[in-house]
C-alpha positions in Angstrom: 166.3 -31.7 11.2 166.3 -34.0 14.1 165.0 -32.7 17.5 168.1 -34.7 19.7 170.6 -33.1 17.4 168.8 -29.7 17.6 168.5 -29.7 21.4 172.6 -30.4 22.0 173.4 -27.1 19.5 170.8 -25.6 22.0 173.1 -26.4 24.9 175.9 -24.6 23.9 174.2 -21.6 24.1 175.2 -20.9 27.6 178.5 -21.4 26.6 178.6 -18.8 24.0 176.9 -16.2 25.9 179.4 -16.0 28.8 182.2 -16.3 25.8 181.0 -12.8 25.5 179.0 -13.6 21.6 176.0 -12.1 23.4 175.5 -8.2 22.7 173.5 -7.5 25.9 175.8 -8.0 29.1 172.9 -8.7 31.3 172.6 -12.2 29.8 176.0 -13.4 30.7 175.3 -12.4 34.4 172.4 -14.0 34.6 173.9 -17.0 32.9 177.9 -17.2 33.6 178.6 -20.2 35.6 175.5 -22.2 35.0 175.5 -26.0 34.4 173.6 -27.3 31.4 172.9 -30.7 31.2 170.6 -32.9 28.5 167.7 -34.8 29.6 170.0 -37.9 28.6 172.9 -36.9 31.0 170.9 -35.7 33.7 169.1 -39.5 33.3 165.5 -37.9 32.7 163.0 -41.0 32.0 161.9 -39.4 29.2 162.1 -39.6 25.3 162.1 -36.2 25.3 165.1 -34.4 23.6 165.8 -31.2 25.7 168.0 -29.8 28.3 168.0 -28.5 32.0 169.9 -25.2 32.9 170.9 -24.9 36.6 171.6 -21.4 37.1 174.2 -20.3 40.1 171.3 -19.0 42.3 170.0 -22.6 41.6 167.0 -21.8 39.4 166.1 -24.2 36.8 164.9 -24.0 33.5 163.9 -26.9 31.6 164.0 -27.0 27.9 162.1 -29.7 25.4 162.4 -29.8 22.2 159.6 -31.1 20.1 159.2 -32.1 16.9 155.9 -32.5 14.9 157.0 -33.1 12.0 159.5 -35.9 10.0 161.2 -35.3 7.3 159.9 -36.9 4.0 162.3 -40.0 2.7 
């Protein structure tokens, strides 16, 4: 599994919850119109893969994604 690929599924997590996929309808208030960007879009300088949610009440949350671990070749 690679951390960058990982972290983009991540960010469509947003997406799906205001779709209505969630179960509890207090997420998608909390979350519906938010703007998710990756560290790469939002030009972060870092190597860090991860994402920033910006909420409508313009809270943040930032999300990295690390990984310990490479996969054997």
């Amino acid at each position: 599994m690679d951390a960058g690929i990982f972290a983009r599924q991540l960010t469509e997590a947003p997406g799906n919850l205001t779709a209505g996929i969630s179960t509890d309808p207090g997420d998608i208030d909390q979350i519906a119109g938010a703007r998710v960007l990756s560290f790469a879009d939002a030009d972060y300088l870092t190597g860090d893969a991860g994402f920033e949610i910006t909420a409508p009440d313009r809270s943040q949350l930032q999300v990295t994604i690390l990984q310990r671990a490479l996969p054997r070749t």
